[in-house]
DRENVODREN-932960 format. One record per atom (N, C-alpha, C, CB): atom name; z, y, x. Coordinates in steps of 0.05 Angstrom, whole numbers. Glycine has a CB too. Example, Ala and Ser with C-alpha at 12.3 -4.5 7.8 and 13.67 -1.06 7.14 Angstrom:
2
> a/Z/Y/X
> N/156/-114/264
> CA/156/-90/246
> C/156/-66/264
> CB/181/-89/226
> N/142/-45/257
> CA/143/-21/273
> C/157/1/258
> CB/114/-12/282
//
This chain:
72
> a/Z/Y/X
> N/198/-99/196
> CA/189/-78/179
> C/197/-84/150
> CB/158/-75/181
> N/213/-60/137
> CA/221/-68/104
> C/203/-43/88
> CB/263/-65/96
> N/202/-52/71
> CA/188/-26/58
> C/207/-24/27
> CB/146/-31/53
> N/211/-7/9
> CA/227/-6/-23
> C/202/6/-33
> CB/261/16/-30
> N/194/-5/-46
> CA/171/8/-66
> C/183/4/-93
> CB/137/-6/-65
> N/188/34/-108
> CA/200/32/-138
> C/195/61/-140
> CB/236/19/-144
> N/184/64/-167
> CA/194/93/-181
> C/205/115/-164
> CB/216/88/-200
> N/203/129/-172
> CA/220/154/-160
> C/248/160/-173
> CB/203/181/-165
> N/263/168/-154
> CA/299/174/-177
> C/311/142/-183
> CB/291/193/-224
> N/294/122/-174
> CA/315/96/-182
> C/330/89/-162
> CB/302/69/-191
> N/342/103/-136
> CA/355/102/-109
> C/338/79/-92
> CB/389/94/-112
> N/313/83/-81
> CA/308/70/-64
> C/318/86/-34
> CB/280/63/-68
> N/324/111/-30
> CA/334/128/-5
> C/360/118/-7
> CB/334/163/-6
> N/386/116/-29
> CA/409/110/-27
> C/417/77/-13
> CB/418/117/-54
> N/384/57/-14
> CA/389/35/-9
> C/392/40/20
> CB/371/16/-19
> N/365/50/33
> CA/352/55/52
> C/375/71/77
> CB/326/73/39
> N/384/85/56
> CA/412/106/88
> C/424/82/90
> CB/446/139/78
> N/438/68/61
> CA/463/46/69
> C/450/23/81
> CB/481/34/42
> N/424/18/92
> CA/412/1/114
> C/415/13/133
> CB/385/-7/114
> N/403/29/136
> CA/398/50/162
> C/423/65/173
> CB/378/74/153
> N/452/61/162
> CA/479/70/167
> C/492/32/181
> CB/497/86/128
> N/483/15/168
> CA/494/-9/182
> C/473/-16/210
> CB/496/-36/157
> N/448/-12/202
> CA/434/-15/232
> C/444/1/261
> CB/405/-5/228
> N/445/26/246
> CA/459/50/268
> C/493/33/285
> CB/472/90/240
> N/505/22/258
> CA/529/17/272
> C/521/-5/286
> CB/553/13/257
> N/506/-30/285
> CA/499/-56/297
> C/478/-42/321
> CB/484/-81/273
> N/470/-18/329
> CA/460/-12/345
> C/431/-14/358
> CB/474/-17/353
> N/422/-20/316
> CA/399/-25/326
> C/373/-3/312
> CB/395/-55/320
> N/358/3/336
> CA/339/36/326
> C/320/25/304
> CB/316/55/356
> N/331/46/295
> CA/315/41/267
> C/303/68/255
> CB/336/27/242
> N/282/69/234
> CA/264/105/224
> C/265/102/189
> CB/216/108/238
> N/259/121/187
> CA/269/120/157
> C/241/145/146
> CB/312/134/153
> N/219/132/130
> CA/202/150/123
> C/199/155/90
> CB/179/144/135
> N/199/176/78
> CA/197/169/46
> C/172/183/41
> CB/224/181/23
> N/163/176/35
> CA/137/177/15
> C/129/200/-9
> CB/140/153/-1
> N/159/206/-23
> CA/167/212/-44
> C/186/232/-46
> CB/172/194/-53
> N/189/241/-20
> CA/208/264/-21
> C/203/281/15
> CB/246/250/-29
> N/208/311/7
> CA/196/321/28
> C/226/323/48
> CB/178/351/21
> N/223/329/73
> CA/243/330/88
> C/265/342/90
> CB/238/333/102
> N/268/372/72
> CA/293/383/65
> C/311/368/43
> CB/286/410/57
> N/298/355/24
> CA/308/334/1
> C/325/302/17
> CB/273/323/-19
> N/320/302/41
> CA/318/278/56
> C/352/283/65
> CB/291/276/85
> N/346/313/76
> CA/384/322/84
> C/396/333/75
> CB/394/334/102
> N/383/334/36
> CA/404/347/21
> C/413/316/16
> CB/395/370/-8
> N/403/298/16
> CA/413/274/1
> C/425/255/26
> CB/385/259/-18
> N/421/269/48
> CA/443/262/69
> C/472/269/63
> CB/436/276/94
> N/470/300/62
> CA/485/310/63
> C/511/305/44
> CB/474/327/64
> N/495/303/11
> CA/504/287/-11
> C/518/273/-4
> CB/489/275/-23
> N/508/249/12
> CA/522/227/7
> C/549/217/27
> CB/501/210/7
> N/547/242/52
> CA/569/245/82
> C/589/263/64
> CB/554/266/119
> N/590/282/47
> CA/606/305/36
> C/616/295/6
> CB/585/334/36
> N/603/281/-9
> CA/607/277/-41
> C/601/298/-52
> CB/634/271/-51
> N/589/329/-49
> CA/579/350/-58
> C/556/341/-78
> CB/572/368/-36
> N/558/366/-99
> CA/534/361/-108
> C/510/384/-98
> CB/537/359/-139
> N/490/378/-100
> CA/461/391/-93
> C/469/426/-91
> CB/435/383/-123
> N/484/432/-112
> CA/486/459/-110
> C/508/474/-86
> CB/493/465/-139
> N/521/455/-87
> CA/546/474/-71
> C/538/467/-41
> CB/584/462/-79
> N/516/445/-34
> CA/499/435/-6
> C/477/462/-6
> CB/479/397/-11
> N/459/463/-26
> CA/442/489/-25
> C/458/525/-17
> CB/428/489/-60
> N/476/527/-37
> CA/492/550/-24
> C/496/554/1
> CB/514/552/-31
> N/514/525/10
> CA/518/537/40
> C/499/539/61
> CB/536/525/54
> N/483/521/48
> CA/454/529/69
> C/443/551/60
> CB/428/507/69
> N/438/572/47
> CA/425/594/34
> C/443/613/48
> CB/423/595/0
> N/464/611/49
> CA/482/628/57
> C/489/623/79
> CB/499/630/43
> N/477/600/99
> CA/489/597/123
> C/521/603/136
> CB/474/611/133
> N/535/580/110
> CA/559/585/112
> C/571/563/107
> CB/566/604/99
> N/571/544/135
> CA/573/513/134
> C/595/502/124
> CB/570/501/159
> N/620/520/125
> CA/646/521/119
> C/651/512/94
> CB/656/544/121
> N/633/524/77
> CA/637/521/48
> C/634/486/47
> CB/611/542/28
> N/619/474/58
> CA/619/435/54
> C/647/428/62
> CB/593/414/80
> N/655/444/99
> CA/694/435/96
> C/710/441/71
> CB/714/454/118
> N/699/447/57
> CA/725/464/35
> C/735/443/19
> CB/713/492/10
//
């Protein structure tokens, strides 16, 4: 069990995926809960971080249901 307790906005989620991205590859199950951010914020900052997009052009294509726009 690990826990990141810090502030909000000082990347404790950015530590937390890049754990939870090497566990996945070593194959080992692992959960990921934040405290501090609700669940759509969880896969914009997924999404963020698989695409290099920023927040806005991730919100459009989801608003617009137009997934294409992240291939672009």
């Amino acid at each position: 069990l690990n826990m990141l307790l810090a502030p909000p906005g000082v990347g404790k989620s950015n530590i937390s995926f890049g754990i939870l991205n090497h566990t996945s590859k070593a194959g080992i199950n692992s959960m990921f809960f934040s405290l501090d951010m609700a669940a759509p914020q969880v896969y914009q900052r997924l999404a963020q971080r698989h695409t290099g997009y920023f927040p806005e052009k991730i919100f459009e294509a989801y608003k617009h249901r137009k997934m294409h726009i992240i291939d672009e």
